[in-house]
Backbone as JSON, one array per atom type, in Angstrom:
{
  "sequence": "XXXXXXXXXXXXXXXXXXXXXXXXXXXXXXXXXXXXXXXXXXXXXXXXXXXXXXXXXXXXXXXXXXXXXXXXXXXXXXXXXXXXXXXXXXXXXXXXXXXXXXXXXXXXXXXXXXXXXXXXXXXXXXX",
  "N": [[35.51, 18.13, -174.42], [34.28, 20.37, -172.05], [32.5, 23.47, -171.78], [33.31, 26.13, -169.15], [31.09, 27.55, -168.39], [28.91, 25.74, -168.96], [29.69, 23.96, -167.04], [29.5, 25.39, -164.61], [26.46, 25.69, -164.96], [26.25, 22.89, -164.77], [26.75, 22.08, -162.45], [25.68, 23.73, -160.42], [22.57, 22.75, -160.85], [22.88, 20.05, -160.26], [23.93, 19.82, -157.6], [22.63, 22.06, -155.98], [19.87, 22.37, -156.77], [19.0, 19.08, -156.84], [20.57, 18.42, -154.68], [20.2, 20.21, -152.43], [22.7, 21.58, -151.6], [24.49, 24.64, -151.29], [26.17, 26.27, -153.35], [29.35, 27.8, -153.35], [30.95, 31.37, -154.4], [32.47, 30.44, -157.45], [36.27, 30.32, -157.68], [39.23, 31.28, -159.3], [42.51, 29.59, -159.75], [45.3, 30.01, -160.82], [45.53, 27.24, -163.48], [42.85, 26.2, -162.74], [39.99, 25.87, -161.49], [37.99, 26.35, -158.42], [35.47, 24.45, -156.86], [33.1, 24.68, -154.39], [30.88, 24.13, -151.73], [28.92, 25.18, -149.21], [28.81, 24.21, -145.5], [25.97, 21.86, -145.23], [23.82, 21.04, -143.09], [22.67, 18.17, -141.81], [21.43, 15.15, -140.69], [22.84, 12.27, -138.95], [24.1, 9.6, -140.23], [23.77, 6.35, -139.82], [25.81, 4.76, -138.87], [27.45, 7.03, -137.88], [26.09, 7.91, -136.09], [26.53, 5.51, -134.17], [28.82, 6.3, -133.25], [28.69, 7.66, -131.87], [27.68, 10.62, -133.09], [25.41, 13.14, -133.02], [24.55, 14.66, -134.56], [25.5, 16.19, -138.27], [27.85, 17.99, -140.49], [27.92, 18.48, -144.08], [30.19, 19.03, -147.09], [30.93, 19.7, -150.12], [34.24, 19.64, -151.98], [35.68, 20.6, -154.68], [37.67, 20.76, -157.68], [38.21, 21.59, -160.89], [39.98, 21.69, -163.92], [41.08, 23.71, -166.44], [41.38, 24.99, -169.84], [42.23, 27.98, -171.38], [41.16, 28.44, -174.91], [42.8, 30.02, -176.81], [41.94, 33.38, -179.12], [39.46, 32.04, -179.36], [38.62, 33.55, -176.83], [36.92, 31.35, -175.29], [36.93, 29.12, -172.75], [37.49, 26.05, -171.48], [36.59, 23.02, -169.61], [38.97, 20.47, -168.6], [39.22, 18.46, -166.37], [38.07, 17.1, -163.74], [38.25, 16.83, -159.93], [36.65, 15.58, -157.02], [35.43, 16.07, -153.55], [34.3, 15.16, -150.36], [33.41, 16.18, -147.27], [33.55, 15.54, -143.69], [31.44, 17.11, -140.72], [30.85, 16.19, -137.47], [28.86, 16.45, -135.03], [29.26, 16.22, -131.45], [28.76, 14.13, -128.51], [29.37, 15.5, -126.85], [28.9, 18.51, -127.59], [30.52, 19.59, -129.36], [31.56, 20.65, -132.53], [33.56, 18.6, -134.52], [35.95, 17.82, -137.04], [35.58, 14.87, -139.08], [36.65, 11.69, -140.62], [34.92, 10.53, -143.92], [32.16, 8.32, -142.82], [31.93, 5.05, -144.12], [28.72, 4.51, -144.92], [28.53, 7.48, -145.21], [30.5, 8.52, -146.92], [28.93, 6.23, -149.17], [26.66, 7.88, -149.46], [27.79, 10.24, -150.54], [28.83, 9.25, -152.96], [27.17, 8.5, -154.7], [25.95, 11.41, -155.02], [28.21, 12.18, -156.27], [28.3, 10.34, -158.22], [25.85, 11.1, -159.8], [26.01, 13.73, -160.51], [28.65, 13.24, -162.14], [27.38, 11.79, -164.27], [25.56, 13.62, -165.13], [27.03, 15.6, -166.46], [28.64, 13.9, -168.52], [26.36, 13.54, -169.61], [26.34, 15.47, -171.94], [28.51, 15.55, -172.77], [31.23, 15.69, -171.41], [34.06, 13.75, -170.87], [36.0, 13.47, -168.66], [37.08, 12.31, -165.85]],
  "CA": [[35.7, 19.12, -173.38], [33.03, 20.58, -171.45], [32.91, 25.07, -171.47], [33.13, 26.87, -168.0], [29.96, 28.35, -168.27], [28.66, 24.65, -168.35], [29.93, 23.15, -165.71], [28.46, 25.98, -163.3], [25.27, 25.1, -164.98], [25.33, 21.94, -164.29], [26.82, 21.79, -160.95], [24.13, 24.06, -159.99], [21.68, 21.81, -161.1], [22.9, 18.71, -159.22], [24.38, 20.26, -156.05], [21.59, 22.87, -155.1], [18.72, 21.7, -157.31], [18.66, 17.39, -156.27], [20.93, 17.83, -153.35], [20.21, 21.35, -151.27], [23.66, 22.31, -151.61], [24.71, 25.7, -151.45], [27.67, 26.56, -154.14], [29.94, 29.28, -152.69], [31.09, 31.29, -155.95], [33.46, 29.89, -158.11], [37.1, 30.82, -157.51], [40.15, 30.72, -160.64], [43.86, 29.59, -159.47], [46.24, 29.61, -161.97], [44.56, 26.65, -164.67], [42.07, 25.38, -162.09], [38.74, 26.81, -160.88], [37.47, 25.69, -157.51], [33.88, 24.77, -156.87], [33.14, 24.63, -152.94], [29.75, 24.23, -150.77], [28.7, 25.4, -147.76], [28.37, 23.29, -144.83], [24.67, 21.55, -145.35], [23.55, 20.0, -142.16], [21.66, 16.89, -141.77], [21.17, 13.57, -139.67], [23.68, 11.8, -138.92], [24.15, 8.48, -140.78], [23.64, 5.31, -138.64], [27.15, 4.4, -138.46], [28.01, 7.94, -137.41], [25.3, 8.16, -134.46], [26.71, 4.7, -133.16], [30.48, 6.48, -132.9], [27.98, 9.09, -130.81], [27.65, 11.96, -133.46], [24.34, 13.47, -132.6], [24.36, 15.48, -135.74], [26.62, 15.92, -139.26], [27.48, 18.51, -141.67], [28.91, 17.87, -144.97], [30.64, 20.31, -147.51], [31.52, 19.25, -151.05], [35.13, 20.64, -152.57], [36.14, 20.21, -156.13], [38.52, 21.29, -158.32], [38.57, 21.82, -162.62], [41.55, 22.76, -164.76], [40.73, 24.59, -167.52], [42.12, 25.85, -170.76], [41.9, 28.87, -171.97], [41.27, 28.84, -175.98], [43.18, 31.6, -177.8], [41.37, 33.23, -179.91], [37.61, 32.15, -179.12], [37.38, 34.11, -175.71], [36.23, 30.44, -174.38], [37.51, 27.98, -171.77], [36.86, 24.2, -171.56], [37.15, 22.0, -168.53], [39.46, 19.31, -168.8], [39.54, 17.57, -165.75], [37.47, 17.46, -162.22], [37.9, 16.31, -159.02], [35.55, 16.26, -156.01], [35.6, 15.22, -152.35], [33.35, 15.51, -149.64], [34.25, 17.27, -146.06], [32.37, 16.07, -143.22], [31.82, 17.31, -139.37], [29.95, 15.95, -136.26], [28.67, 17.16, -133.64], [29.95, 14.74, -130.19], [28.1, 14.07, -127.48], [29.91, 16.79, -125.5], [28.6, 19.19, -128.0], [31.44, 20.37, -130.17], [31.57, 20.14, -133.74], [34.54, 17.72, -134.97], [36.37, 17.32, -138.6], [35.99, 13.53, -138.98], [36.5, 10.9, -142.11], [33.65, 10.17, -143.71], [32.27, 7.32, -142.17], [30.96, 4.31, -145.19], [27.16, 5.4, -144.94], [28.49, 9.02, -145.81], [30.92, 7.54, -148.44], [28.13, 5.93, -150.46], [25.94, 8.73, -150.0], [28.97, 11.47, -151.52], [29.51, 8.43, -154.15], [25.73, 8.81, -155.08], [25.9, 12.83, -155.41], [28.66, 12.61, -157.45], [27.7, 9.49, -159.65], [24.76, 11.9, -160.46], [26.9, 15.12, -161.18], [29.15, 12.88, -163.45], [26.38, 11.53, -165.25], [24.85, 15.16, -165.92], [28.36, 16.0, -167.27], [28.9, 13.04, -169.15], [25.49, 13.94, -170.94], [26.88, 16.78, -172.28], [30.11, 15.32, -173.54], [32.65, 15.26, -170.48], [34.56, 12.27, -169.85], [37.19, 12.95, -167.61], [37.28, 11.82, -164.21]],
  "C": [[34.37, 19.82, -173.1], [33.62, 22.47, -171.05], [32.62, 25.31, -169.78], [32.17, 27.16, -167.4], [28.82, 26.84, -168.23], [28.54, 23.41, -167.75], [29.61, 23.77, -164.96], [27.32, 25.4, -163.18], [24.76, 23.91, -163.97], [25.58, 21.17, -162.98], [26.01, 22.13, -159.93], [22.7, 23.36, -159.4], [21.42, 20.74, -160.62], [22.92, 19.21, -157.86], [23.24, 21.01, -155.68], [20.28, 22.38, -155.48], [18.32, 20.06, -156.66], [19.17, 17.81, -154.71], [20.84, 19.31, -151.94], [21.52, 22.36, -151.2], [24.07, 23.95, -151.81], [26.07, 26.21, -152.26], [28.06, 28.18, -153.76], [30.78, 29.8, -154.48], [32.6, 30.79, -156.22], [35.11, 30.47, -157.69], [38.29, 30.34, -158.83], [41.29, 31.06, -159.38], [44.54, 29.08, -160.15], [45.39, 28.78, -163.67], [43.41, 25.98, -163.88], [41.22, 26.59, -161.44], [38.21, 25.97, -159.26], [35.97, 25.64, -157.39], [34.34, 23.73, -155.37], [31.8, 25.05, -152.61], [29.71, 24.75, -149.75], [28.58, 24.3, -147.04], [26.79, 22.9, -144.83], [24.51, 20.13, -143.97], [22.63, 18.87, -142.37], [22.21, 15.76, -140.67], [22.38, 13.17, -139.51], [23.64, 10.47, -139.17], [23.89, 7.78, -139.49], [25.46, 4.98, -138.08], [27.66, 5.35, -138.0], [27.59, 8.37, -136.19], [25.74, 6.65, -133.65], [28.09, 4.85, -132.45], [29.94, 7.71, -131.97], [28.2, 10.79, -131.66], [25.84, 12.12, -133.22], [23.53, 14.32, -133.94], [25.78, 15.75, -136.59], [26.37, 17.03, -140.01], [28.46, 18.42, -142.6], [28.96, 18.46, -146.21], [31.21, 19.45, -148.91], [32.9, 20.3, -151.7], [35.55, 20.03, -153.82], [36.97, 21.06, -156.84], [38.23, 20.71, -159.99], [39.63, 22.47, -162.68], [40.47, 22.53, -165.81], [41.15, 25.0, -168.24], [41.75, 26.89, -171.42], [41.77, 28.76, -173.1], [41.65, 29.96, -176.49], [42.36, 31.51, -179.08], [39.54, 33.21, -180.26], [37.55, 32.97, -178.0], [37.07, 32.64, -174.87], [37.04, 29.83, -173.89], [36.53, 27.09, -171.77], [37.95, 23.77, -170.61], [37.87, 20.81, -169.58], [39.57, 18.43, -167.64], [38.89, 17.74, -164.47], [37.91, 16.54, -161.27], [37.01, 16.72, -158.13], [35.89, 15.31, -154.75], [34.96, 15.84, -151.46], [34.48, 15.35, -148.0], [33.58, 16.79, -144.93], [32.99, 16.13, -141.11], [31.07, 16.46, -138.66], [30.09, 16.67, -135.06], [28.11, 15.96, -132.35], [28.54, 15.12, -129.53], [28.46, 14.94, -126.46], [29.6, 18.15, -126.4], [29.51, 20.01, -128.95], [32.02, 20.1, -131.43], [33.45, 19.71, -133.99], [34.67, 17.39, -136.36], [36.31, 15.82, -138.41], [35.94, 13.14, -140.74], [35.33, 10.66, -142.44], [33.52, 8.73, -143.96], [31.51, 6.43, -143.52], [29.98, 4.36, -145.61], [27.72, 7.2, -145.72], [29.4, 9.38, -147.2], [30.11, 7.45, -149.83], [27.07, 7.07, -150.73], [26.7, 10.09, -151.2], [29.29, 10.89, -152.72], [27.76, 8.61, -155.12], [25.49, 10.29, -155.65], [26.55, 12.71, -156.55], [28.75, 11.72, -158.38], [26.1, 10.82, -160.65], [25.2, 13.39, -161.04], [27.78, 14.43, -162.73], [27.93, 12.44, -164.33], [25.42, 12.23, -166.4], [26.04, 15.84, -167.1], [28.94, 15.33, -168.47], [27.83, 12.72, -170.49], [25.78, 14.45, -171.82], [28.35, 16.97, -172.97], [31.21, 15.34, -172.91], [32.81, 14.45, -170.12], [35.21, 12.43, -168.95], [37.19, 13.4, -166.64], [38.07, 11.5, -163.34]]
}
């Protein structure tokens, strides 16, 4: 199990540190903590400027459960997910929720191969 205090660390560390990301603060619901980005603009993949996006922004959301330890005071993740959010902006100028398109896929599969990997240093397996 991986403590509370680092998994901020080291979401930190990947998301704003390698990837620009902006982490909005943490939020607790019930046994699960949310970890949520800001929108971070950029380019628009190739496959997303040939469906005519002109520009993209793309928002990571994740979710941990968490157990409280009685007793120590500490919590330990047990379990993350993550999934990426993304918009475009059309050719008529008005930003649009779309799927993300295969190019934006492997890039969100790339972020978070490198988040698990930091986590997985550190002694968290589960995915």
């Amino acid at each position: 199990m991986l403590s509370l205090s680092s998994f901020r660390e080291i979401s930190y560390q990947v998301l704003e540190g390698q990837y620009q990301y902006t982490i909005l603060p943490f939020r607790k619901f019930g046994d699960r903590i949310s970890l949520e980005t800001d929108w971070q603009d950029r380019s628009a993949f190739a496959d997303e400027a040939a469906q005519g996006a002109r520009m993209a922004k793309t928002k990571i959301i994740g979710s941990a459960k968490y157990l409280g330890l009685s007793g120590s005071g500490g919590t330990k993740i047990t379990a993350i997910t993550l999934t990426g959010t993304t918009m475009l902006l059309s050719e008529s100028g008005a930003w649009e929720l779309k799927p993300c398109s295969a190019e934006c896929r492997s890039y969100l599969r790339t972020c978070f191969q490198k988040l698990e990997a930091e986590l997985v240093s550190k002694g968290f397996l589960n995915f």
